[in-house]
N, C-alpha and C positions, 0 to 999 in steps of 0.2 A: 663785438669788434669795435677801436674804436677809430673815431674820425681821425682828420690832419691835427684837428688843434688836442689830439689827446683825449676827448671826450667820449664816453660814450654815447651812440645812438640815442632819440628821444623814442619813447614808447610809442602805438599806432594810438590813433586817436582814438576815445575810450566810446561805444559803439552799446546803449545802452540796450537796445530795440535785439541786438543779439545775445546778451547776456541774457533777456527775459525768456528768447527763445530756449536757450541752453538749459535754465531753470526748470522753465515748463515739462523741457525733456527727460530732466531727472526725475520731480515728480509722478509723471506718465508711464518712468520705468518702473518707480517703485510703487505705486497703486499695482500694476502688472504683478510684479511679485508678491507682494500680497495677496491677489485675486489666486491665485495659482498655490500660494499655501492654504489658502480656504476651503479649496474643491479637492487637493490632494487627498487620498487615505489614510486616516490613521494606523500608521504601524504597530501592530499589537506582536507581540510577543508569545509562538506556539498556535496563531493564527491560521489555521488548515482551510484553502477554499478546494471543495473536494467534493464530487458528486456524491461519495461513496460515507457511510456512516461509520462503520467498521471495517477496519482492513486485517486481516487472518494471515499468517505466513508461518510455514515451515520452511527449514532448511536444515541439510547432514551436510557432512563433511566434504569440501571441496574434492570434484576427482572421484569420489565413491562413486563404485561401480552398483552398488544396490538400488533398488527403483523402489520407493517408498511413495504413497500416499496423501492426501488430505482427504476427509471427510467432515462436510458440516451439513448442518440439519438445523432448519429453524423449525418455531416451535407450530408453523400449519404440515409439519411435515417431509417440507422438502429437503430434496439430499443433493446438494453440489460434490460431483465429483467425477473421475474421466470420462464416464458414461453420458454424464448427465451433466457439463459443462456451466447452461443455467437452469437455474430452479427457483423459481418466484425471484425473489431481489434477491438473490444467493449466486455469485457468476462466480468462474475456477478461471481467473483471469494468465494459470499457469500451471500446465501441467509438465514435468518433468521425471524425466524416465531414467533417470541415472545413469550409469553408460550405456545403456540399450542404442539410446539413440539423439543424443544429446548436444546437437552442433546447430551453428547456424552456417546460411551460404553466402560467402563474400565473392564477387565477382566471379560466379561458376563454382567455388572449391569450398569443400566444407570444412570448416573449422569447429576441433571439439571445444565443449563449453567446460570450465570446470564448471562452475556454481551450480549447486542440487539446492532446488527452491520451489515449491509451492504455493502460489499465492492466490485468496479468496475473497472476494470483497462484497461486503453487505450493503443494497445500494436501495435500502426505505426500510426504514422502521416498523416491523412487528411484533406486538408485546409479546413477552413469554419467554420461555427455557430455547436458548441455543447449545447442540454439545459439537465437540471439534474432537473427531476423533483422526490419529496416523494408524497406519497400516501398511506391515511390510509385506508390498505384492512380490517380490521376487528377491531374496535374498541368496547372494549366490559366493560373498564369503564365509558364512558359518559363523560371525564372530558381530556380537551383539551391537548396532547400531543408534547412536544417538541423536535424535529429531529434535531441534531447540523449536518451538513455537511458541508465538508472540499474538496479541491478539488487543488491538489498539481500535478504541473512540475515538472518532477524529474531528467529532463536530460539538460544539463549536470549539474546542479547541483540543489538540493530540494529546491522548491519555494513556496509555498502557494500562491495560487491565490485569492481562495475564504475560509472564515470561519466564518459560519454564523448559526443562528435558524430559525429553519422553525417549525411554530403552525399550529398544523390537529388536527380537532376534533369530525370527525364522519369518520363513514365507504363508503369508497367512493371520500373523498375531497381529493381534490390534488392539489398540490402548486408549483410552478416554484422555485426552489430554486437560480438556479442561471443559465443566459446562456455566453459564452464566443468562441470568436472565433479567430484561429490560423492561422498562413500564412503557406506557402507551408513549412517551414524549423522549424513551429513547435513551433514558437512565437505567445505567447499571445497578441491578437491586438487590444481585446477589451471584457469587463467584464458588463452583464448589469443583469438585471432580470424581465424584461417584462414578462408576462405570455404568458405559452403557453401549453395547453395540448396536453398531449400523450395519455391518454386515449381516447379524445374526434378523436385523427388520426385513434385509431383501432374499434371505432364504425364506424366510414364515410369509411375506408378503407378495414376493416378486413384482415389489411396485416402482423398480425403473427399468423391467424388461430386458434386466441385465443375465446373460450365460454365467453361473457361475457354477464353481466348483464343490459341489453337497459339504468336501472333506474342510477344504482351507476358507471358502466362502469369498474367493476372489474370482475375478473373470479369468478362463480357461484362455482365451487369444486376447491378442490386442493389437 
């Protein structure tokens, strides 16, 4: 703005002792940002922080009424599956029963789910043969069912191993989907699919104390 005689205003008087302040403060901010890119994480790319080693999943058709399966078996033995929930580092982190019974409860009322999914997760490393087999416990349209299963490394970073369909089409069959075996440090060293059942180990074995059925080889209730 300017004065009576036309002139502009003179500037404030030039105030050295603040300018250094001002200075110092930029400085100060940007040492700061730097310090803070230094400690930050590296962002890697397919980077999994994940308790779990391998993650296992089946899933059918949205809405199918059929109650299908997961079975895995590491290579001490153990068999993850409804019965038998965990078994050594093997946990059935989802069991789902197709329309049997397949909702969740939102404020008292139950809501059906479509998603049919099963999921298994491997949570420590044991060397040797794992097999993943589907099995259709209760088939009740008649008309052959397709199980996609997927079967992913995830450390240190996410791998797909296997991803593939598996066709069941009565109550009872059951199919090898895929087996694969890791060395002591957790590498995959080999992917095959030979059959193998798990149901036919707990008629000959009855080592998860499970009621089954002599004919179909599934549990009788549930």
């Amino acid at each position: 703005m300017m004065d009576e005689f036309g002139l502009y205003p003179r500037e404030e008087a030039f105030d050295p002792l603040g300018v250094m302040l001002f200075k110092a403060l930029q400085v100060v901010a940007f040492l700061f940002f730097l310090a803070l890119l230094a400690v930050a994480p590296d962002a890697k790319e397919g980077k999994i922080d994940s308790k779990a080693e391998f993650i296992i999943t089946m899933d059918w058709p949205d809405n199918h009424p059929d109650d299908l399966d997961l079975f895995v078996q590491d290579p001490a033995g153990n068999v993850a599956w409804y019965r038998r929930r965990e078994a050594g580092f093997l946990t059935l982190d989802r069991d789902d029963r197709g329309g049997a019974n397949d909702f969740i409860v939102v404020n008292g009322k139950k809501i059906a789910t479509p998603i049919r999914e099963e999921i298994v997760t491997v949570r420590g490393i044991v060397a040797g043969e794992y097999t993943v087999n589907v099995s259709h416990f209760q088939a009740t349209t008649g008309q052959p069912v397709a199980a996609s299963v997927k079967v992913q490394k995830l450390n240190p970073t996410a791998q797909v191993i296997f991803d593939n369909k598996v066709m069941v089409d009565h109550t009872g069959h059951e199919k090898t989907a895929m087996r694969f075996v890791i060395d002591a440090e957790g590498k995959v060293v080999d992917v095959h699919q030979r059959p193998k059942s798990l149901l036919e180990t707990f008629r000959n074995a009855r080592s998860n104390g499970a009621d089954l059925d002599p004919k179909t080889g599934v549990r009788m209730s549930r």
